[in-house]
C-alpha positions as CSV (number, residue, x, y, z in Angstrom):
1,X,-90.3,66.6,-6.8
2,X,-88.9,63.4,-8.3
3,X,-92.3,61.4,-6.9
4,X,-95.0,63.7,-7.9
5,X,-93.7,65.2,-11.1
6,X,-92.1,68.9,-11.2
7,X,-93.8,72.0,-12.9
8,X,-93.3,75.5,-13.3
9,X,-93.8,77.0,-9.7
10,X,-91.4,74.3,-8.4
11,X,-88.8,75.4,-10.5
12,X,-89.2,78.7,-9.5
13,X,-89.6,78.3,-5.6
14,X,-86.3,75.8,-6.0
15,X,-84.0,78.6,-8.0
16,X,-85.5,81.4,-5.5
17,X,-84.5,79.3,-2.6
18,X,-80.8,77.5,-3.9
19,X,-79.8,80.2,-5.7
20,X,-81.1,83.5,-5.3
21,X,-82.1,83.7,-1.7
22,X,-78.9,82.5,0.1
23,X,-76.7,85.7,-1.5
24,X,-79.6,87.8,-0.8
25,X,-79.8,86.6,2.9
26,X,-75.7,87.0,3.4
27,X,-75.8,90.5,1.7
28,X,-78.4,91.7,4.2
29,X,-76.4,90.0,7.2
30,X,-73.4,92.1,5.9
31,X,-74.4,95.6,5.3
32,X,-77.4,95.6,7.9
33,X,-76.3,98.3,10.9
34,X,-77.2,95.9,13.3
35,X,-76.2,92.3,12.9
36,X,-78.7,90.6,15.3
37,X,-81.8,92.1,14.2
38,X,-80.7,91.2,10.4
39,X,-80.3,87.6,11.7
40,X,-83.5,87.2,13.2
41,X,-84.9,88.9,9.7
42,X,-83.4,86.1,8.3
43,X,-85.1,83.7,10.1
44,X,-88.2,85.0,9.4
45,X,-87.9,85.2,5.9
46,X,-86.8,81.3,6.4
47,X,-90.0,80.2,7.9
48,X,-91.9,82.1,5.1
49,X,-90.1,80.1,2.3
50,X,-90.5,77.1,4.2
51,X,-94.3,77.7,4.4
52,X,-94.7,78.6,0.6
53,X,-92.9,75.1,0.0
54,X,-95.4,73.1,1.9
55,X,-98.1,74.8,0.4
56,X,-96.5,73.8,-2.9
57,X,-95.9,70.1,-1.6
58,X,-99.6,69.4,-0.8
59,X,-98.8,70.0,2.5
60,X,-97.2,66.4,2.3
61,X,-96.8,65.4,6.2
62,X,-93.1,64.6,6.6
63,X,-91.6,67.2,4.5
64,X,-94.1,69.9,6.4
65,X,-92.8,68.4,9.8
66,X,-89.3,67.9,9.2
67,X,-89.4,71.6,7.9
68,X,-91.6,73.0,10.9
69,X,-88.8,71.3,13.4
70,X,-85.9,72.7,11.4
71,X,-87.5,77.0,11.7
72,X,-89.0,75.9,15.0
73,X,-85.2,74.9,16.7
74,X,-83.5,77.7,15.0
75,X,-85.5,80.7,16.2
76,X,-85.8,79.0,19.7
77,X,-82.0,78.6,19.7
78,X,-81.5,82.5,18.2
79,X,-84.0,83.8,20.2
80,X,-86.3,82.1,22.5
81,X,-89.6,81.8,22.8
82,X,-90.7,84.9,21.8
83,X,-89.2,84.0,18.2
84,X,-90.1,80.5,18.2
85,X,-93.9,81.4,18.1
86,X,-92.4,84.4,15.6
87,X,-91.4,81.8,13.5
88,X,-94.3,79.9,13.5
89,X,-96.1,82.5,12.3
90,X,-94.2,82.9,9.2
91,X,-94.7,79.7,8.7
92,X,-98.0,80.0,8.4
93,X,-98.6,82.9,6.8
94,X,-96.1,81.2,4.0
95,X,-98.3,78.2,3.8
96,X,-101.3,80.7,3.2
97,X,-100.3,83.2,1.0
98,X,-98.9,80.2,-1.5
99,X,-102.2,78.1,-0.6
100,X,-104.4,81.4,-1.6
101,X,-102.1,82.1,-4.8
102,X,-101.5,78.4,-6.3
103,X,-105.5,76.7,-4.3
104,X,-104.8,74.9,-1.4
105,X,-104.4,70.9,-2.3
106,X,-103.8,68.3,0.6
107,X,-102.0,65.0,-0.6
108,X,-100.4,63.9,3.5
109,X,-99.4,60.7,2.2
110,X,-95.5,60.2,0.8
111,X,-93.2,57.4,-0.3
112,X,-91.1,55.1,1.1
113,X,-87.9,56.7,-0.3
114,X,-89.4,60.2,0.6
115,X,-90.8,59.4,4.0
116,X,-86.8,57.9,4.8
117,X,-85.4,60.5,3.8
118,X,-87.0,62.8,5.5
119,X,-87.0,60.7,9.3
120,X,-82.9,60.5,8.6
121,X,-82.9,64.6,8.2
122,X,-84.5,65.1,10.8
123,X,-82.8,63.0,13.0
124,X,-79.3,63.9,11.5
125,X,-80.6,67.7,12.3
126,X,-81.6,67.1,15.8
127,X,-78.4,65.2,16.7
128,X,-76.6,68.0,15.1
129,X,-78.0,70.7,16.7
130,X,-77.6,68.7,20.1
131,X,-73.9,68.0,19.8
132,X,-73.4,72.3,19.0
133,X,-75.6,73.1,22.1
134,X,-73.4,70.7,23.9
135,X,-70.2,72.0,22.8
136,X,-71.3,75.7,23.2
137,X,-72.3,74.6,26.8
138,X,-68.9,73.3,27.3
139,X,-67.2,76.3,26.0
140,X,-69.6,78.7,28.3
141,X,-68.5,76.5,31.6
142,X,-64.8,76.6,30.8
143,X,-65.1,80.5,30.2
144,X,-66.9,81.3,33.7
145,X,-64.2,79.0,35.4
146,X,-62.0,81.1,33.8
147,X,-63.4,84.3,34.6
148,X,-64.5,83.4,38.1
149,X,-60.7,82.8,38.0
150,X,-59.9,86.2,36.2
151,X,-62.4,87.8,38.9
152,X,-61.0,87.2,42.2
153,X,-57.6,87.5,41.1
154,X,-58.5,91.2,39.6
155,X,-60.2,92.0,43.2
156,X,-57.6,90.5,45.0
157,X,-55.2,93.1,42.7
158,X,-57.9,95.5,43.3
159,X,-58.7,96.0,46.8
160,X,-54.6,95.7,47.9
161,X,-53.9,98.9,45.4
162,X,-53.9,102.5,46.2
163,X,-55.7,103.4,42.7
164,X,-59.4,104.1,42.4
165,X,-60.5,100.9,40.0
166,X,-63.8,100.8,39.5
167,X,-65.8,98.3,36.4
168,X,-69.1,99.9,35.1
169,X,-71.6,98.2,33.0
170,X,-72.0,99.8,29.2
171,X,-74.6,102.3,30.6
172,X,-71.2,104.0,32.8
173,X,-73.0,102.5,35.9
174,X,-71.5,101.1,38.6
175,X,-70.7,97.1,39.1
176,X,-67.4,97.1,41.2
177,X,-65.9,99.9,42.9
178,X,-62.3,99.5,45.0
179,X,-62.1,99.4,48.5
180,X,-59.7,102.7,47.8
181,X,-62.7,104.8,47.2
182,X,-63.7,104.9,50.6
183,X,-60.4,107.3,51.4
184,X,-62.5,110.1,49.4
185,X,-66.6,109.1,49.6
186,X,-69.4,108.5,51.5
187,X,-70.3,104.4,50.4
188,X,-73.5,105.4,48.8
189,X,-71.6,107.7,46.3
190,X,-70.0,104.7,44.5
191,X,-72.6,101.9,45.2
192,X,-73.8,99.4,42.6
193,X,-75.7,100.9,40.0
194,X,-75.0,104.4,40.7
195,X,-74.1,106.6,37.6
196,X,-70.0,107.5,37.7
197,X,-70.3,111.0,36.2
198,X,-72.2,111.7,39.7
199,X,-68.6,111.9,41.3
200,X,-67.1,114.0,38.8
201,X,-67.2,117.8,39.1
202,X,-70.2,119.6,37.1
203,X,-67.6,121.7,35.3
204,X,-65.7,118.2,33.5
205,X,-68.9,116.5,33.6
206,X,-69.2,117.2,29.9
207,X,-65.5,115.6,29.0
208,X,-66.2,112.8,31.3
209,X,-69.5,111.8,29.1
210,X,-67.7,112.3,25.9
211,X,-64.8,110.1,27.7
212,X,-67.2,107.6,28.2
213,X,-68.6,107.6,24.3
214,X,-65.1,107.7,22.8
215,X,-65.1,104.4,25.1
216,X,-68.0,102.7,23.8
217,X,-67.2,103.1,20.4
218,X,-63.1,102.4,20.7
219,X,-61.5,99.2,21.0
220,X,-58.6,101.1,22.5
221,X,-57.7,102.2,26.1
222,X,-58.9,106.1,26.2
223,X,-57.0,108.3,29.5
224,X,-58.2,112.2,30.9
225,X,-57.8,114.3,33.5
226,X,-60.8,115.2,35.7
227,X,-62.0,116.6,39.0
228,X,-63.9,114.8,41.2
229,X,-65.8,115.9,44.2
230,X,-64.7,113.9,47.3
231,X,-66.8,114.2,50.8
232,X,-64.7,116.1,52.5
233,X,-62.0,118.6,51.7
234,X,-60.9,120.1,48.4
235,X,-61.6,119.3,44.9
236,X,-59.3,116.1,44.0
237,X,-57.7,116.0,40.4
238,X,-57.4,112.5,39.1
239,X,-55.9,110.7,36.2
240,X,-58.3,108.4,34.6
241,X,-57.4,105.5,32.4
242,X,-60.1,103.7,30.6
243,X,-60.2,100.4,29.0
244,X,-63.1,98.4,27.5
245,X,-63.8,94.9,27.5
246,X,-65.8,93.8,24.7
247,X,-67.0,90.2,24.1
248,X,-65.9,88.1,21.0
249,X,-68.9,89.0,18.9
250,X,-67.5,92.2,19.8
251,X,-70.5,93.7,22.5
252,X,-69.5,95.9,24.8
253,X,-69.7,93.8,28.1
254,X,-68.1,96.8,31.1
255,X,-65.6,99.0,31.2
256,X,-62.8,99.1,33.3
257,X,-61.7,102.4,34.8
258,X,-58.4,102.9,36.8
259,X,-58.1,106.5,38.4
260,X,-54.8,107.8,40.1
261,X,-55.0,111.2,42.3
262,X,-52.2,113.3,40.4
263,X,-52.9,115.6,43.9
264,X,-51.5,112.7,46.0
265,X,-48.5,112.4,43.4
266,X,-47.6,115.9,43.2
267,X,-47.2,116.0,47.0
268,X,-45.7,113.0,47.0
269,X,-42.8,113.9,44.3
270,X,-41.9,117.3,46.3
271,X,-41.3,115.1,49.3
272,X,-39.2,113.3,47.4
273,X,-37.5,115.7,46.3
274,X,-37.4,117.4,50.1
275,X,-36.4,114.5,51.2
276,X,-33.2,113.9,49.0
277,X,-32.0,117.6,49.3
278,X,-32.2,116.9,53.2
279,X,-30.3,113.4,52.6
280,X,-27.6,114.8,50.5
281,X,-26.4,116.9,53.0
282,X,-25.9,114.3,55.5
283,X,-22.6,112.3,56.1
284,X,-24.5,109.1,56.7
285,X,-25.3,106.9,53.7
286,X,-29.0,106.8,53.2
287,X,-30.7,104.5,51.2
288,X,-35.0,104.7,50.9
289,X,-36.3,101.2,49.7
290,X,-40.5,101.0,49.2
291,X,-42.5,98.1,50.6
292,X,-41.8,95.2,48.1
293,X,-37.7,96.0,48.8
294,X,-37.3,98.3,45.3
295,X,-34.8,100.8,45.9
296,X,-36.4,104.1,45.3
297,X,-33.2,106.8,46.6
298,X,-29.8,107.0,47.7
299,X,-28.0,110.1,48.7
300,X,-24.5,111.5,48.0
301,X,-22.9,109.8,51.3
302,X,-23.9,106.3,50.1
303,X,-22.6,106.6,46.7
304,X,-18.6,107.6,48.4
305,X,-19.4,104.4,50.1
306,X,-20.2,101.8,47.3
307,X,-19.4,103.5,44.5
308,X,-23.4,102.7,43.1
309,X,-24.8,106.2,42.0
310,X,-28.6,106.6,42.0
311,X,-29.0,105.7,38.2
312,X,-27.1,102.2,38.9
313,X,-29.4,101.5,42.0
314,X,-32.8,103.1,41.6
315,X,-35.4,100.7,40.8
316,X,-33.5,97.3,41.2
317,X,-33.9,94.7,44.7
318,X,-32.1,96.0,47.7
319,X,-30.7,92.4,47.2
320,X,-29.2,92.8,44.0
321,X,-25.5,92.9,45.0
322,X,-25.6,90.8,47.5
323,X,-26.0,87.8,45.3
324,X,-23.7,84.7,46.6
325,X,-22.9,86.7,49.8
326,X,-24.5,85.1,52.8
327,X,-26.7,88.1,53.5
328,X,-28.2,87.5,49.7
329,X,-31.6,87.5,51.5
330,X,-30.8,90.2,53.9
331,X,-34.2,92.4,53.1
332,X,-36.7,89.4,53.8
333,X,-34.9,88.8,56.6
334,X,-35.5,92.7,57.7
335,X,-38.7,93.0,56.3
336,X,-40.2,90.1,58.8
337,X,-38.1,91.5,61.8
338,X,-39.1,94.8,61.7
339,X,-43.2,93.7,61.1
340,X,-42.7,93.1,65.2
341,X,-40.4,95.5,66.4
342,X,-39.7,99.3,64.9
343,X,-35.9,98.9,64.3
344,X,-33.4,96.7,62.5
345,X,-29.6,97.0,63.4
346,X,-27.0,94.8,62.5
347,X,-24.4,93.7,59.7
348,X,-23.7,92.6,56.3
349,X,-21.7,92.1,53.5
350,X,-22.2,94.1,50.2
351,X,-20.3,94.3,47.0
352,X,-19.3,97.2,45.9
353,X,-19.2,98.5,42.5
354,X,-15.9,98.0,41.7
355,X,-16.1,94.1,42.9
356,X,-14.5,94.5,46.4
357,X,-16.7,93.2,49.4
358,X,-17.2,95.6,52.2
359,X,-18.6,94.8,55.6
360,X,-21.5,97.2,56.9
361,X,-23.2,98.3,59.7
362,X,-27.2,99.3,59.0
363,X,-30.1,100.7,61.3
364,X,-33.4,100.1,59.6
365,X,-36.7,101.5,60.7
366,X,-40.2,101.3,58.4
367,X,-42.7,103.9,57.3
368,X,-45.8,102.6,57.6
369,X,-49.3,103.8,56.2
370,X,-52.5,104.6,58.3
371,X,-52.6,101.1,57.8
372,X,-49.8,100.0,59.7
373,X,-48.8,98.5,56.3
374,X,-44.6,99.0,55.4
375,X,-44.5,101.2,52.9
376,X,-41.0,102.1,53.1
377,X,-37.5,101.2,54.9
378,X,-34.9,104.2,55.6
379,X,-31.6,102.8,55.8
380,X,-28.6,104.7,57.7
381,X,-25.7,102.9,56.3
382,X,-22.1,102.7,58.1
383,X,-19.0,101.3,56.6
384,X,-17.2,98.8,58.9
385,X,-14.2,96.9,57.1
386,X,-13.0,95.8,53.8
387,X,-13.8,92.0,53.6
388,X,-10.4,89.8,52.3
389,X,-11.3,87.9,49.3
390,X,-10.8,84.3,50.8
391,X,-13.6,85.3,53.2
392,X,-16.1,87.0,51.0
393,X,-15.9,83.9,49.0
């Protein structure tokens, strides 16, 4: 402006684009429903300023290519080819519609000061743009180490649980489905890309689609109950806990379901409960531990005997009160002995409740799934002696 004089129409075209248009571009950006589409908007509406300014600058040749390079990178960046050429366009139609308006005057030639100017921009743009590209690139290989990391760590978690976890894409089709699911369905049920409601009885198939919506639109872990029809036998009634993962622009990238069969529990607590009712009434101390060595049960008979009632016990490492005896890690020991044979029997020290050491005699044997997995160790504990203080220590 400074080299060929200002007038009227580039005063206006420079208040439109300092002052007005920037507010007018973040405004739409802010209330627009969908902020992508209001970004590429704003790109257009870029170009076509950019045009109407070389029309008004004589179509001078380093301004027009500095600003052709500057709405050619951004919509190629934002949105690929298909917006590159979008923006070129724009650009064009800019140039014309200012060109038909104002008569269309070619001066290509432009200063020293003006033609320096313009190179360093352009430069100082490219280089910028390169080093963002860069570190975006480094950000995006950091994030897939860390999620290739994430990943086999979740299937590792995954395929050794009992639940039913399965990760569908936004659409509630499949991606991942748990090894667990083949206890209950044919493979093809739950194969990638296969719609989840499929599984789920017609009568809750309404409440599982509006379980799904509450899902895509929450930021928050959703749970229900449903029915879902396995391949053989009866209906199964599962606990469903949902959870989505969204990105950091906040796009819904899967969601992450993690189903429990409340039939399986039900049956499971009233053995339980069989179980201790039988226990209780037996003169032997009993003791049920699962397969990671949590105490789960202990009946009357081993209370007498240790003084630990089942609200002290239940819960805690079938180590716990063995610390700084010599049999501290008696249930590792157990654990890898009875992996080869059936049975455990042998000795060792616990401490009691009341801080006196007792030597007992235990026969350990291991439920195992249809696995062969150890699920649980029974324990048929028998007191032996009272162990002197000078020798517990």
């Amino acid at each position: 402006m400074a080299e060929r004089g200002p007038d009227v129409r580039t005063a206006i075209l420079a208040v439109l684009t300092l002052l007005a248009y920037p507010h007018l571009a973040y405004l739409h950006a802010r209330i627009a429903v969908d902020s992508k589409r209001a970004e590429f908007r704003n790109l257009a509406a870029d170009a076509l300023m950019m045009g109407m300014w070389m029309a008004q600058l004589d179509f001078a040749l380093w301004p027009s290519c500095g600003a052709l390079l500057a709405i050619s990178l951004d919509n190629a960046v934002c949105g690929g080819g298909k917006r590159f050429l979008s923006g070129l366009l724009w650009y064009v139609a800019g140039a014309a519609i200012w060109g038909a308006l104002d008569g269309y005057r070619f001066q290509l030639a432009t200063g020293t000061l003006v033609t320096a100017l313009c190179y360093l921009g352009i430069v100082a743009y490219g280089v910028s743009l390169g080093l963002f590209l860069h570190e975006q690139n480094s950000r995006l290989v950091r994030t897939r180490s860390v999620l290739r990391s994430s990943e086999a760590q979740f299937r590792f978690i995954a395929e050794h649980a009992g639940d039913l976890v399965v990760v569908l894409d936004p659409r509630g089709r499949f991606r991942y489905a748990s090894p667990s699911h083949a206890a209950y369905f044919v493979p093809g049920a739950y194969a990638e890309g296969r719609d989840w409601i499929d599984l789920v009885h017609p009568h809750d198939r309404e409440r599982a689609r509006t379980f799904l919506s509450v899902l895509l639109g929450s930021g928050q872990s959703e749970r229900v109950k449903l029915h879902v029809i396995p391949s053989k036998g009866e209906l199964l009634l599962i606990e469903c806990d949902g959870n989505p993962v969204r990105d950091d622009a906040g796009e819904l990238q899967m969601i992450v379901l993690v189903s429990r069969s409340l039939s399986a529990r039900a049956r499971a607590e009233v053995d339980l409960r069989l179980a201790a009712r039988a226990y209780d009434r037996l003169a032997d101390a009993i003791l049920i531990c699962d397969g990671a060595g949590r105490i789960e049960f202990v009946n009357q008979a081993y209370t007498q005997l240790t003084g630990y009632a089942p609200g002290d016990v239940v819960g805690r490492a079938v180590d716990a009160s063995r610390v700084g005896l010599s049999s501290e890690r008696l249930f590792t020991e157990i654990l890898g002995s009875i992996s080869q044979e059936e049975t455990w029997q042998g000795k060792y020290m616990e401490r009691c409740k009341d801080g006196r050491v007792m030597l007992l005699s235990a026969c350990v044997f291991p439920l195992r799934d249809e696995h062969g997995t150890v699920v649980h160790t029974v324990w048929t504990v028998h007191g032996e002696a009272k162990v002197p203080d000078m020798q517990a220590a």
